[in-house]
mmCIF file of the N, C-alpha and C atoms, coordinates in Angstrom:
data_MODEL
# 
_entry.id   MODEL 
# 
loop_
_atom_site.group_PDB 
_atom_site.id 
_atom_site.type_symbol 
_atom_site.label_atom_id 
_atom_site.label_alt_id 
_atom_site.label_comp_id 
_atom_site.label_asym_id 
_atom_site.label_entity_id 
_atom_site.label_seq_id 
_atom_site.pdbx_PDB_ins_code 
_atom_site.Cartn_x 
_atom_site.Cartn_y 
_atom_site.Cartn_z 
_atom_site.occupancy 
_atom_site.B_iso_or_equiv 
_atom_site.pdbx_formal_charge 
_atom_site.auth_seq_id 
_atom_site.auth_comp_id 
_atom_site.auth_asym_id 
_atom_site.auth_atom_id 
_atom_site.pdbx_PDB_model_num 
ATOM 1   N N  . UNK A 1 1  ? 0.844   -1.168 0.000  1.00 0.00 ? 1  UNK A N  1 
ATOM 2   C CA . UNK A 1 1  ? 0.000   0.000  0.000  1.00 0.00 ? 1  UNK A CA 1 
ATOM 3   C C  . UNK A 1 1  ? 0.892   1.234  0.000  1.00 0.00 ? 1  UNK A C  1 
ATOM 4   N N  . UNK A 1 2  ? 0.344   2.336  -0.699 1.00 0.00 ? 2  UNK A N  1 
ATOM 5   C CA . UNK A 1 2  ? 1.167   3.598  -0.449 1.00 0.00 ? 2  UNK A CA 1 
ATOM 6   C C  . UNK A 1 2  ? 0.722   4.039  0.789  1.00 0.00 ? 2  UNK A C  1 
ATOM 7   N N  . UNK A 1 3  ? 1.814   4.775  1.478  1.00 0.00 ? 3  UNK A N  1 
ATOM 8   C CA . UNK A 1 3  ? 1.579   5.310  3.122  1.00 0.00 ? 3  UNK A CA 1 
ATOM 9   C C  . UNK A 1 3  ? 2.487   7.007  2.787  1.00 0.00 ? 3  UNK A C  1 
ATOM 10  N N  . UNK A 1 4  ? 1.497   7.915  2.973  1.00 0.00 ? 4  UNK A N  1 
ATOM 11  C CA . UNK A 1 4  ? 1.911   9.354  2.632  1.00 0.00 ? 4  UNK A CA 1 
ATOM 12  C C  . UNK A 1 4  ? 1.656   10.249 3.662  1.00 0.00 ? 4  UNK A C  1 
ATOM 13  N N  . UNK A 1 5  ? 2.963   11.265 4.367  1.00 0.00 ? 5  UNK A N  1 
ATOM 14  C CA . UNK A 1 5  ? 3.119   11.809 5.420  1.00 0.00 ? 5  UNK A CA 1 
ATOM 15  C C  . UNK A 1 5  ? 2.616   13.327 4.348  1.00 0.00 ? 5  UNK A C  1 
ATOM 16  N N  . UNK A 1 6  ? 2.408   13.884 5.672  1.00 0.00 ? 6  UNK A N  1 
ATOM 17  C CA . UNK A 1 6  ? 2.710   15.432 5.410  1.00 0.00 ? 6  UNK A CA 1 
ATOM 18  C C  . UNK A 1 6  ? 3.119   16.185 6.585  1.00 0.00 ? 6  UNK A C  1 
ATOM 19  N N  . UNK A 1 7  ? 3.301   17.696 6.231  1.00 0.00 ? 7  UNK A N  1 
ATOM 20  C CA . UNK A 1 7  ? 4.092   18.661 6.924  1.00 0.00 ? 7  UNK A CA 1 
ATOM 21  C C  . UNK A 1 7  ? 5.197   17.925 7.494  1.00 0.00 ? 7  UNK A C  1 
ATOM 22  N N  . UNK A 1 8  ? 5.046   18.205 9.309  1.00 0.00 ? 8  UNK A N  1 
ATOM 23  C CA . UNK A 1 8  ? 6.112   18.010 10.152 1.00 0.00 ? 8  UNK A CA 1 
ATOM 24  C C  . UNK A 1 8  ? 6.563   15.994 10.063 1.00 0.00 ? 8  UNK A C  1 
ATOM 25  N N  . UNK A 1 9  ? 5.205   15.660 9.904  1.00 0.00 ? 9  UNK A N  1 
ATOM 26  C CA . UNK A 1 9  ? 5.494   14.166 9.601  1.00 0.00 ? 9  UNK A CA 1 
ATOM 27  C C  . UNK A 1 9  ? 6.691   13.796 8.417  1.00 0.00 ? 9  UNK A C  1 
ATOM 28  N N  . UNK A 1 10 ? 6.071   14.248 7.618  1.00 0.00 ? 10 UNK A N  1 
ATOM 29  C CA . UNK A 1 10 ? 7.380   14.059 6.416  1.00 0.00 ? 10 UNK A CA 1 
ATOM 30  C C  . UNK A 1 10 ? 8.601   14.663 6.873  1.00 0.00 ? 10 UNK A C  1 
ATOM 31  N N  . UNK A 1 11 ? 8.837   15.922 7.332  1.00 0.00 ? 11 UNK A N  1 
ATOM 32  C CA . UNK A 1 11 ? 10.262  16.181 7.836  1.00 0.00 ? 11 UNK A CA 1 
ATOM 33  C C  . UNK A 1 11 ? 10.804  15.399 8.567  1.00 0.00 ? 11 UNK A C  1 
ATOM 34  N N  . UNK A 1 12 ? 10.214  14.906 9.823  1.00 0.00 ? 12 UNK A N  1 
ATOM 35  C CA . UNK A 1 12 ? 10.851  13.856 10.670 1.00 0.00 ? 12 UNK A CA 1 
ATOM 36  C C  . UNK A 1 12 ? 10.941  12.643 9.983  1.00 0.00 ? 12 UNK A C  1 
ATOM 37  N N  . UNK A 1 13 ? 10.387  11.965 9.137  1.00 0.00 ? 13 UNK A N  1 
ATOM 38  C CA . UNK A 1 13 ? 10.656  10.709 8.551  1.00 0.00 ? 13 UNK A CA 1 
ATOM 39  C C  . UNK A 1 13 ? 11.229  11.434 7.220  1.00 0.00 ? 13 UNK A C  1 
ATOM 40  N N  . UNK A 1 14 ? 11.259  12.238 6.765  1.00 0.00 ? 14 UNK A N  1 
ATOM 41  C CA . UNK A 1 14 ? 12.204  12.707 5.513  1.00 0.00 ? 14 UNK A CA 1 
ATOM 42  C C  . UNK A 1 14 ? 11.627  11.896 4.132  1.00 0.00 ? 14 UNK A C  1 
ATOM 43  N N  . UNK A 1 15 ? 10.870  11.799 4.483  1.00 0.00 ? 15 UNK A N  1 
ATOM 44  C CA . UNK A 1 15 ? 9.952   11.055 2.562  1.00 0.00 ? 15 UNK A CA 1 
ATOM 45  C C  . UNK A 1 15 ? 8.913   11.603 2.424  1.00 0.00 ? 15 UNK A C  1 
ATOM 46  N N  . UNK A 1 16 ? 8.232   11.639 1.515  1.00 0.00 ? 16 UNK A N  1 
ATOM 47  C CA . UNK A 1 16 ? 6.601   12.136 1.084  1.00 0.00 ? 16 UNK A CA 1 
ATOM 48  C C  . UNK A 1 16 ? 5.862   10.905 1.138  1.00 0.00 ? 16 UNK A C  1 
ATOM 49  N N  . UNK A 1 17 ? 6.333   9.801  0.760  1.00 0.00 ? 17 UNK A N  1 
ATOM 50  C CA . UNK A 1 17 ? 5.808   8.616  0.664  1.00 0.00 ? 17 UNK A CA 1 
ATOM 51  C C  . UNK A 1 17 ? 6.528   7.236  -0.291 1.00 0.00 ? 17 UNK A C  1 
ATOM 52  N N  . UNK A 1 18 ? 5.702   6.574  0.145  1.00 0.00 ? 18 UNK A N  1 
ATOM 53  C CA . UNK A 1 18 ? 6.496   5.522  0.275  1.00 0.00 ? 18 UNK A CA 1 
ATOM 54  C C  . UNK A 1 18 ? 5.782   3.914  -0.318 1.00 0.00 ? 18 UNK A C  1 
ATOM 55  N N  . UNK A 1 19 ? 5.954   3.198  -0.251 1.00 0.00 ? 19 UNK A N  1 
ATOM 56  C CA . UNK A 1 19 ? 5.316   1.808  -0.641 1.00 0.00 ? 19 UNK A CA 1 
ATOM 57  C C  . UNK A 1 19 ? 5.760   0.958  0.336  1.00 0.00 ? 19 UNK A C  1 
ATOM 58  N N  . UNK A 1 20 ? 4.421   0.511  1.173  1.00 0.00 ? 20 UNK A N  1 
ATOM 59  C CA . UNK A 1 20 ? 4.949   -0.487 2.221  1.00 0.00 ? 20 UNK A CA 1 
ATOM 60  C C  . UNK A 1 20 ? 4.028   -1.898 2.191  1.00 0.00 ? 20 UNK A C  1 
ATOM 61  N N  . UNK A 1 21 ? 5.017   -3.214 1.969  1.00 0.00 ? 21 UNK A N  1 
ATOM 62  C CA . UNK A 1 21 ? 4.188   -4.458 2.324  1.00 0.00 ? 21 UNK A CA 1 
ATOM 63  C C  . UNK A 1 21 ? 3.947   -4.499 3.821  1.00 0.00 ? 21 UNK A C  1 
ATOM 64  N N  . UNK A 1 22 ? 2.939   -4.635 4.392  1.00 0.00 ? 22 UNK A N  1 
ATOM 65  C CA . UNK A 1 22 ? 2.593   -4.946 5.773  1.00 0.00 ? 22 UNK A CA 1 
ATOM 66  C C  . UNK A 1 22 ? 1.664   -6.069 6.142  1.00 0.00 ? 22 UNK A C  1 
ATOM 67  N N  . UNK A 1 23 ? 1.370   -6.626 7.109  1.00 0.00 ? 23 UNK A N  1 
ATOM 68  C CA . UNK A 1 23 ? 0.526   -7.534 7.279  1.00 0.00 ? 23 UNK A CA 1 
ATOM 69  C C  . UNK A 1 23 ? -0.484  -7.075 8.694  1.00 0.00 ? 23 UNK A C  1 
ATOM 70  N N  . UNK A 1 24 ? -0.161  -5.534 8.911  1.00 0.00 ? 24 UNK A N  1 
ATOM 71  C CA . UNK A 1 24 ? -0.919  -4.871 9.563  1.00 0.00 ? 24 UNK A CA 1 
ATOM 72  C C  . UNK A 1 24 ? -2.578  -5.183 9.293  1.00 0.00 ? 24 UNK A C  1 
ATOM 73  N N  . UNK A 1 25 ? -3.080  -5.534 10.145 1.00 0.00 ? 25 UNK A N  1 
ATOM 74  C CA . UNK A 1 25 ? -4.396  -5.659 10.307 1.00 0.00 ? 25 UNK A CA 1 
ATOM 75  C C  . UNK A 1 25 ? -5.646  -4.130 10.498 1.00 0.00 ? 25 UNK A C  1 
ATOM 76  N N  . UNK A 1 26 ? -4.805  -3.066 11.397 1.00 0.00 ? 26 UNK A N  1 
ATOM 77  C CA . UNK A 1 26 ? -5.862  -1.985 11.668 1.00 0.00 ? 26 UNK A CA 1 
ATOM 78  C C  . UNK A 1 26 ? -4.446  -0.828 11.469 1.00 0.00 ? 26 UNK A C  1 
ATOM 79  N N  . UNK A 1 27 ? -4.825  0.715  11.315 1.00 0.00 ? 27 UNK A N  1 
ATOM 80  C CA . UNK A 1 27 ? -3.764  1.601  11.449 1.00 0.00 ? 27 UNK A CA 1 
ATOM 81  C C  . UNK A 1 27 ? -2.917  1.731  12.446 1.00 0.00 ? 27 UNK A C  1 
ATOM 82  N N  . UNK A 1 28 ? -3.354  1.286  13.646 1.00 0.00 ? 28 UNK A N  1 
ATOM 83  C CA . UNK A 1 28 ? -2.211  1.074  15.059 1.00 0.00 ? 28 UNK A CA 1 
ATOM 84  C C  . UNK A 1 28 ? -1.604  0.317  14.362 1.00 0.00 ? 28 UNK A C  1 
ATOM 85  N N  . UNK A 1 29 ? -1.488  -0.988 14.152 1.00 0.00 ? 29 UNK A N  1 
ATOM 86  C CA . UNK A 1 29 ? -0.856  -2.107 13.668 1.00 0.00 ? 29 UNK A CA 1 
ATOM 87  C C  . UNK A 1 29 ? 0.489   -1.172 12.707 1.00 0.00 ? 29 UNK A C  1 
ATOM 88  N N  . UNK A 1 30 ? -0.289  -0.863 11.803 1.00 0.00 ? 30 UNK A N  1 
ATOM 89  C CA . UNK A 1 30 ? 0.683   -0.269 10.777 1.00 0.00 ? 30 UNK A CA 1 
ATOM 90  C C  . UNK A 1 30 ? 1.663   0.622  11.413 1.00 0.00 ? 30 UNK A C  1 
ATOM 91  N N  . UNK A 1 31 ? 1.694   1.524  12.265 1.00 0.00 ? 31 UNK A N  1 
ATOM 92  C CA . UNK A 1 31 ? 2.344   2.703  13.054 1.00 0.00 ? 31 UNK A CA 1 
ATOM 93  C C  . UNK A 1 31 ? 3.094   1.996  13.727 1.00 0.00 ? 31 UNK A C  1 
ATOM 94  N N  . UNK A 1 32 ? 2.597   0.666  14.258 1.00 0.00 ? 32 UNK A N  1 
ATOM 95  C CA . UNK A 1 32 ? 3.972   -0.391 15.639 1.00 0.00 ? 32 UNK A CA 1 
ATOM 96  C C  . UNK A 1 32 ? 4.763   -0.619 14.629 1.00 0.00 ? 32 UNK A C  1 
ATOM 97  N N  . UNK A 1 33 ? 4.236   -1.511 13.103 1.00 0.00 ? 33 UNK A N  1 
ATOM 98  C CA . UNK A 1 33 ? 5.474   -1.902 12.220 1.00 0.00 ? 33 UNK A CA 1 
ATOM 99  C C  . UNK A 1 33 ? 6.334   -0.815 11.776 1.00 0.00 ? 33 UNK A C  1 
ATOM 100 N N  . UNK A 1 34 ? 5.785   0.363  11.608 1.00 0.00 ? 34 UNK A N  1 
ATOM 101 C CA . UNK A 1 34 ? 6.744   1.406  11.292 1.00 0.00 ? 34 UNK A CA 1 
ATOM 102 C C  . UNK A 1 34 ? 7.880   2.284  12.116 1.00 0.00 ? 34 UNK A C  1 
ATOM 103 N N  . UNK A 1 35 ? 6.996   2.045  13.118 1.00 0.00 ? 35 UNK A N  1 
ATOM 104 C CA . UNK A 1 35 ? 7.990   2.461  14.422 1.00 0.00 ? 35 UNK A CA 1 
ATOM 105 C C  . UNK A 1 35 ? 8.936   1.895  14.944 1.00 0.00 ? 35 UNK A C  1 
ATOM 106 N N  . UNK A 1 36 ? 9.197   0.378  14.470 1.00 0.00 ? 36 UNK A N  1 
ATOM 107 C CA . UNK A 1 36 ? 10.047  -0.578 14.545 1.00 0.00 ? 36 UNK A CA 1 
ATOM 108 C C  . UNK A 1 36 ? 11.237  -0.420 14.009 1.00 0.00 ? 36 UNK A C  1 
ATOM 109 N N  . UNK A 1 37 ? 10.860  0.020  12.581 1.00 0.00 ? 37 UNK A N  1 
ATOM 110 C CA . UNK A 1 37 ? 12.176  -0.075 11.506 1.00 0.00 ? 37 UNK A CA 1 
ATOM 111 C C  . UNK A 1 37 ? 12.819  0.963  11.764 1.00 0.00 ? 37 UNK A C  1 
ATOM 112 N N  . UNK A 1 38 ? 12.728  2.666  12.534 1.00 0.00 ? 38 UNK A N  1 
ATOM 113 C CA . UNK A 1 38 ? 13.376  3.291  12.959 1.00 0.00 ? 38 UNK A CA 1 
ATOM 114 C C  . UNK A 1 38 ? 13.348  4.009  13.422 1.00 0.00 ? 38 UNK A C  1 
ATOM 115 N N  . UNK A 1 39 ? 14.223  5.097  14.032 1.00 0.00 ? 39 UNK A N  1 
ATOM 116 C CA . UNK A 1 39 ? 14.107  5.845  15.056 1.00 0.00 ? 39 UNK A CA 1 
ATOM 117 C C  . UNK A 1 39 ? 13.159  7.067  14.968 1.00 0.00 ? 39 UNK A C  1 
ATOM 118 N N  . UNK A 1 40 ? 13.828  7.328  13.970 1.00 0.00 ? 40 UNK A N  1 
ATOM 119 C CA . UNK A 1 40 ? 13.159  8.449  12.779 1.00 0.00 ? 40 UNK A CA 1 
ATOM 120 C C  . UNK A 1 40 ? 11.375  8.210  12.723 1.00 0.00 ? 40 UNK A C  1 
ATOM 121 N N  . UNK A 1 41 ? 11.200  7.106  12.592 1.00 0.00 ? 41 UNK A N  1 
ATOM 122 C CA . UNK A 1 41 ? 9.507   6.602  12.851 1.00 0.00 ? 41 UNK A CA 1 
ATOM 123 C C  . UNK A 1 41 ? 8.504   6.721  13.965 1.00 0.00 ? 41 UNK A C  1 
ATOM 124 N N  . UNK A 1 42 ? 9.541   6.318  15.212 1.00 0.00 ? 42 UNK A N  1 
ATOM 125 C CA . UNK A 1 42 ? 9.469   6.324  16.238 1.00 0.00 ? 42 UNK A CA 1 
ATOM 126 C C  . UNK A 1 42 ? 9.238   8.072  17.170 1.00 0.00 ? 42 UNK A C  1 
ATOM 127 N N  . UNK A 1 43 ? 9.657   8.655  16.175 1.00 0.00 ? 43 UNK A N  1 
ATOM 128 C CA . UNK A 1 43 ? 9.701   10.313 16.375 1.00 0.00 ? 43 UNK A CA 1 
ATOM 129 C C  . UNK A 1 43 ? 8.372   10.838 15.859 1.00 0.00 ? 43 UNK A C  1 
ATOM 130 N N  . UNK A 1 44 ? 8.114   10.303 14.605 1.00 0.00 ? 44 UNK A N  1 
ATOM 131 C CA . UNK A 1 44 ? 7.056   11.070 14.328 1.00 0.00 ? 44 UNK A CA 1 
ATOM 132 C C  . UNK A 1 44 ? 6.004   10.157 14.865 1.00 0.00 ? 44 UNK A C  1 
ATOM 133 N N  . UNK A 1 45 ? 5.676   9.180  14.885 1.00 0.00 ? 45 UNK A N  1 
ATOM 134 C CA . UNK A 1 45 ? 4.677   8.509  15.520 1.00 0.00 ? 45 UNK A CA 1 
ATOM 135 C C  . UNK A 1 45 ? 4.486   9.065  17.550 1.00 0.00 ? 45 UNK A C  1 
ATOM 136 N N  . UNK A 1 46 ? 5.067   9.521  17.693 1.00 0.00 ? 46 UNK A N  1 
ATOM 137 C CA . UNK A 1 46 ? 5.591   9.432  19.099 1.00 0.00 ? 46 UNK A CA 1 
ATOM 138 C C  . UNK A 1 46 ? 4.313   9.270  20.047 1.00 0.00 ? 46 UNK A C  1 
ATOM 139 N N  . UNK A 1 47 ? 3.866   10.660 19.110 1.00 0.00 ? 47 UNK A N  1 
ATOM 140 C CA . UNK A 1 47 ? 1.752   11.145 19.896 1.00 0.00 ? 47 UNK A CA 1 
ATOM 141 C C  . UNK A 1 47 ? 1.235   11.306 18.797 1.00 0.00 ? 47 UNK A C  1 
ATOM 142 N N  . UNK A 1 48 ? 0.268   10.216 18.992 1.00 0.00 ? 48 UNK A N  1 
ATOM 143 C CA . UNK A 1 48 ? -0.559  9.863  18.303 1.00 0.00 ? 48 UNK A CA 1 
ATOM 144 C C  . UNK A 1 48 ? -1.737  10.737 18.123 1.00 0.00 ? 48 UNK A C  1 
ATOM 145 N N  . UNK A 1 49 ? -1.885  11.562 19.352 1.00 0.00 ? 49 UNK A N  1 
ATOM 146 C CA . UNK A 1 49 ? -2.904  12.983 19.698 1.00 0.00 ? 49 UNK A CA 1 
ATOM 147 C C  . UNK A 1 49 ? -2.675  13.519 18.624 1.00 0.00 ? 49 UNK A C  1 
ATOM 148 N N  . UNK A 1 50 ? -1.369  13.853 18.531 1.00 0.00 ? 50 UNK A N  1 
ATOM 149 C CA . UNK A 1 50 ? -1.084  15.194 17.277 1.00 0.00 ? 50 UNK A CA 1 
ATOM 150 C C  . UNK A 1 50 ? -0.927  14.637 15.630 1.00 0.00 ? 50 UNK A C  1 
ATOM 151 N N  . UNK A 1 51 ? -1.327  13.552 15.645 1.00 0.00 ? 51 UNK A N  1 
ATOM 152 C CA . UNK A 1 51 ? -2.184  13.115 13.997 1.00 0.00 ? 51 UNK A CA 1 
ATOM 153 C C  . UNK A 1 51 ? -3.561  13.195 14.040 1.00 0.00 ? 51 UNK A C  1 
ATOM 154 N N  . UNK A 1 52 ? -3.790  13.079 12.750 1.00 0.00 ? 52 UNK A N  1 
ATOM 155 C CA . UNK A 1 52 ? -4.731  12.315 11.988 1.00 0.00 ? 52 UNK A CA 1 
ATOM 156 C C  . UNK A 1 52 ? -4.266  11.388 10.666 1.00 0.00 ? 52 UNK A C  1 
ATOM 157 N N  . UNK A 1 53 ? -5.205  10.915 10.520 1.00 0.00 ? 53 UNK A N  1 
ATOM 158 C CA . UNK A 1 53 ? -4.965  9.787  9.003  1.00 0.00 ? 53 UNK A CA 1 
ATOM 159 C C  . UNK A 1 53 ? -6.092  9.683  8.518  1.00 0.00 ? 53 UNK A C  1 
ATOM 160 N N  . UNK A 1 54 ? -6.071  9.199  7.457  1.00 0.00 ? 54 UNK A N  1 
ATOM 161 C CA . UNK A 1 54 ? -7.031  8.918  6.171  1.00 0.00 ? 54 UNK A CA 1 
ATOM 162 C C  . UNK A 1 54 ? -6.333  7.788  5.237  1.00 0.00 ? 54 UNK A C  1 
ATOM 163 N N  . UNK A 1 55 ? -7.471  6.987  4.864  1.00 0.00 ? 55 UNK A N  1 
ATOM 164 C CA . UNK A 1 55 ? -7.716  5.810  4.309  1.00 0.00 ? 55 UNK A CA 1 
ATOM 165 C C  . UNK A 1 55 ? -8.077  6.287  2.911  1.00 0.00 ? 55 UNK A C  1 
ATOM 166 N N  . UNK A 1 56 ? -7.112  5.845  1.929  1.00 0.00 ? 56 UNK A N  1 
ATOM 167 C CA . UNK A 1 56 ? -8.215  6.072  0.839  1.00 0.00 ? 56 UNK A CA 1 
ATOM 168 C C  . UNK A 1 56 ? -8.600  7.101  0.581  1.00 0.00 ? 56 UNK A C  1 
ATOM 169 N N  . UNK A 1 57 ? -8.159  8.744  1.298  1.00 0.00 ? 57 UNK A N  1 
ATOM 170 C CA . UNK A 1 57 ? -8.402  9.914  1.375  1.00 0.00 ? 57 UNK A CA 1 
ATOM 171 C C  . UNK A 1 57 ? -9.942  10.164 1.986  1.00 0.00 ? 57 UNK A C  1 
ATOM 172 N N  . UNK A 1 58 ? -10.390 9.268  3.218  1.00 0.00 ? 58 UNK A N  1 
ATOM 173 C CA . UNK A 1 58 ? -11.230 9.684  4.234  1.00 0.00 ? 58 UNK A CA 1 
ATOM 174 C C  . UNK A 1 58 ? -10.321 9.720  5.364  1.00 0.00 ? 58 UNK A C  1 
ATOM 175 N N  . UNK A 1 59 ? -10.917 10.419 5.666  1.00 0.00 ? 59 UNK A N  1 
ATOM 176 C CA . UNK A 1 59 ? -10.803 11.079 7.488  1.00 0.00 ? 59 UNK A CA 1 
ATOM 177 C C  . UNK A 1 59 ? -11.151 9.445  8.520  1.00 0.00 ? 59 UNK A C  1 
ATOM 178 N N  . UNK A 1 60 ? -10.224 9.050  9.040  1.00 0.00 ? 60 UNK A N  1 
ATOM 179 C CA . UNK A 1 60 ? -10.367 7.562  9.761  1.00 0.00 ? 60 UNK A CA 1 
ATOM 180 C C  . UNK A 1 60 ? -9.744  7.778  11.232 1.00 0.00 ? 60 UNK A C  1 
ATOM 181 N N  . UNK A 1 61 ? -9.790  6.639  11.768 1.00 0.00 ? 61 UNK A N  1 
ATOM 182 C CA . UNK A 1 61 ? -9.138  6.770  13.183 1.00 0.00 ? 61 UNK A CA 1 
ATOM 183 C C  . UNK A 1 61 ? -8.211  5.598  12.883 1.00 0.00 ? 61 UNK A C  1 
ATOM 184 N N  . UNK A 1 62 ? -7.697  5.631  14.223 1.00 0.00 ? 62 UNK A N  1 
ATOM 185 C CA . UNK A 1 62 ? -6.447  4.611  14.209 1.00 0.00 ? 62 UNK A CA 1 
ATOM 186 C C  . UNK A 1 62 ? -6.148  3.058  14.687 1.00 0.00 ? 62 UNK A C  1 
ATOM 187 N N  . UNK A 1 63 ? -7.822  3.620  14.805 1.00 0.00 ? 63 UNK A N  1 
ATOM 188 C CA . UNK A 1 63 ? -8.592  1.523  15.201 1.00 0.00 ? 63 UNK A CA 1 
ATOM 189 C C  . UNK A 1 63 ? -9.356  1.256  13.808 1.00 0.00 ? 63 UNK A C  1 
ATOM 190 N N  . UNK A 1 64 ? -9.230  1.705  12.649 1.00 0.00 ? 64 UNK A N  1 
ATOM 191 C CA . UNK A 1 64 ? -9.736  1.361  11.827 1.00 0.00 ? 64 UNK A CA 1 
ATOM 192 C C  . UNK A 1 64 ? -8.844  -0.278 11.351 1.00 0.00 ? 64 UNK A C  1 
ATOM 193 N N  . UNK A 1 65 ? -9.773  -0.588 10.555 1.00 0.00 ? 65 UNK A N  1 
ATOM 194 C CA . UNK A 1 65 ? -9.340  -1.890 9.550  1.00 0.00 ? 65 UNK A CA 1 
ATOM 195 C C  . UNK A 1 65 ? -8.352  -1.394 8.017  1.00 0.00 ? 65 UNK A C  1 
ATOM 196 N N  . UNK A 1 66 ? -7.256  -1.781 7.923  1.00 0.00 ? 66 UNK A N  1 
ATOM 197 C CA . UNK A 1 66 ? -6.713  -1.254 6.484  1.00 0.00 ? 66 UNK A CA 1 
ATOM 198 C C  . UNK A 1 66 ? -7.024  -2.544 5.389  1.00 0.00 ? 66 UNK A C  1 
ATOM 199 N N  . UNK A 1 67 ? -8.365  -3.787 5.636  1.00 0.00 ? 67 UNK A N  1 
ATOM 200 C CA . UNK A 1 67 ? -8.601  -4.231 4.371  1.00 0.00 ? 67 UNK A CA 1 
ATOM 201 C C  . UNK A 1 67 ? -8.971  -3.531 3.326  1.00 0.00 ? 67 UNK A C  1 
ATOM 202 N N  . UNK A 1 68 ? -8.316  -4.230 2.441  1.00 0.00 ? 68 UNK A N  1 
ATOM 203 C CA . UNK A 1 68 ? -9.061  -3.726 1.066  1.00 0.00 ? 68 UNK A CA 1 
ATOM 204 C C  . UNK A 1 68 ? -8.496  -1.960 1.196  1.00 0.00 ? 68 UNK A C  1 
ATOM 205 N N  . UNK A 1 69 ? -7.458  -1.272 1.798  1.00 0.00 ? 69 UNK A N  1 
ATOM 206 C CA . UNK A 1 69 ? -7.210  0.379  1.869  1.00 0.00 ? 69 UNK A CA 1 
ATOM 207 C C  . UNK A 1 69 ? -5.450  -0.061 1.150  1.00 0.00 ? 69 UNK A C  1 
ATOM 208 N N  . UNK A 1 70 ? -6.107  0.767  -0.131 1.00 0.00 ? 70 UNK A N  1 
ATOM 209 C CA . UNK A 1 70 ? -4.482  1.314  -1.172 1.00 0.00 ? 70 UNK A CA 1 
ATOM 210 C C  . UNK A 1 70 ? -3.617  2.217  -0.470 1.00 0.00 ? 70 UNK A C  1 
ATOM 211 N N  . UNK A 1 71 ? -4.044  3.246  0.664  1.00 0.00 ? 71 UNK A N  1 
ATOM 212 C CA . UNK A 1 71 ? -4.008  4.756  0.408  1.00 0.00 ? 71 UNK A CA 1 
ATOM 213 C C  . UNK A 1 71 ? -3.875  5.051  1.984  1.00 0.00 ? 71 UNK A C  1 
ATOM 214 N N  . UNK A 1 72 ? -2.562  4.984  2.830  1.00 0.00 ? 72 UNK A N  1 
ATOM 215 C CA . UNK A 1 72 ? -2.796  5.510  4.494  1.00 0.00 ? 72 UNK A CA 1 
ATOM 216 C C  . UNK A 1 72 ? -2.390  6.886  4.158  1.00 0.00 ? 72 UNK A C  1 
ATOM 217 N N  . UNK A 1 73 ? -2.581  7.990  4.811  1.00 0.00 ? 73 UNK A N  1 
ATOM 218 C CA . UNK A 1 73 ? -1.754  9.282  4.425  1.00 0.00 ? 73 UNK A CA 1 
ATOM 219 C C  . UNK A 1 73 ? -1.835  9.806  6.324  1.00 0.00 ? 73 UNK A C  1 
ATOM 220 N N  . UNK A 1 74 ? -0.671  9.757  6.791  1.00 0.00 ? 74 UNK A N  1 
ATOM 221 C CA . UNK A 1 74 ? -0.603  10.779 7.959  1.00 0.00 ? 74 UNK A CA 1 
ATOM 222 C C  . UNK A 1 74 ? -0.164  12.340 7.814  1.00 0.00 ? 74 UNK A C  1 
ATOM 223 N N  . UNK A 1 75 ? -1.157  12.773 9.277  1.00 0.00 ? 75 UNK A N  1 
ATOM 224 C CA . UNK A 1 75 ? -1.112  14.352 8.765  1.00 0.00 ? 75 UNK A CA 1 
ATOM 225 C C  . UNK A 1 75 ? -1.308  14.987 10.173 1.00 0.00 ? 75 UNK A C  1 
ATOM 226 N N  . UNK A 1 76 ? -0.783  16.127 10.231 1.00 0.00 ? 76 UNK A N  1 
ATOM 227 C CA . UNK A 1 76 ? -1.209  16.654 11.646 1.00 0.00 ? 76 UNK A CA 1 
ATOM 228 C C  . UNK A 1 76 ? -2.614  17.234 11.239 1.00 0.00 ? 76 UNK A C  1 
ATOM 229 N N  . UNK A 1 77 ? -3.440  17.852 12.804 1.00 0.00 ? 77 UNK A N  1 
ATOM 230 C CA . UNK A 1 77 ? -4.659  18.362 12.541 1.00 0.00 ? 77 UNK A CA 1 
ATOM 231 C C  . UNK A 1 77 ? -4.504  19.724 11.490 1.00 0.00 ? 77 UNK A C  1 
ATOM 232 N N  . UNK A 1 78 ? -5.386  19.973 11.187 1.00 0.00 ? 78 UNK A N  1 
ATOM 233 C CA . UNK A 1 78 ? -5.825  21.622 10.406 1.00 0.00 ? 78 UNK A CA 1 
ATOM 234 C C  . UNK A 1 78 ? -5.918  22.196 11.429 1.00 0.00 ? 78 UNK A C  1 
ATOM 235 N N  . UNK A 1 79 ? -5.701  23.273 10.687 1.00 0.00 ? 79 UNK A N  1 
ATOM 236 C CA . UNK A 1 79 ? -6.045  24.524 11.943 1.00 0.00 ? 79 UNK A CA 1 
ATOM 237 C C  . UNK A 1 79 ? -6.221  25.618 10.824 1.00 0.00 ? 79 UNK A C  1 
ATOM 238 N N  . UNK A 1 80 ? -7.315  26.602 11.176 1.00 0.00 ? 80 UNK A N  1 
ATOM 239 C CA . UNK A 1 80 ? -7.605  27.498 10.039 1.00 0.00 ? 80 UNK A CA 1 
ATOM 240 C C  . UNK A 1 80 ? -7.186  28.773 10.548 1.00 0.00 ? 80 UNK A C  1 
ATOM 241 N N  . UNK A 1 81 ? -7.351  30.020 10.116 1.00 0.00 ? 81 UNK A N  1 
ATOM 242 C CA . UNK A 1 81 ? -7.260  31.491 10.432 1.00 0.00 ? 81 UNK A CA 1 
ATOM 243 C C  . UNK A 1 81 ? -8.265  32.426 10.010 1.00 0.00 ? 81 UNK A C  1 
# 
């Protein structure tokens, strides 16, 4: 599946995105395997408060299911002016 950061997420992991085989079952799942492979992961995942994600480009939580999902994208919240 493609897995796509933005803003501060992408700086701390340093990619826009990426292609990952996983056998992650829900989006927690996916975030432990990623947080595994490095430190750098482990940074931006740190608080989970200060994301959001989307499936497929919906708005999801992080107990969701990633069957059948092409498309994770992490992102911090919006904030407008």
């Amino acid at each position: 599946m493609d897995v796509l950061y933005f803003a501060w997420v992408r700086e701390r992991i340093g990619l826009p995105k990426e292609k990952v085989e996983t056998s992650a079952a829900t989006v927690s799942d996916l975030v432990s395997e990623l947080c595994a492979r490095e430190e750098r992961y482990a940074a931006a995942f740190a608080d989970l408060s200060a994301l959001r994600v989307a499936l497929d480009q919906e708005l999801s939580d992080f107990d969701a299911s990633l069957t059948g999902v092409r498309e994770v994208a992490f992102f911090p919240p919006m904030t407008g002016g």
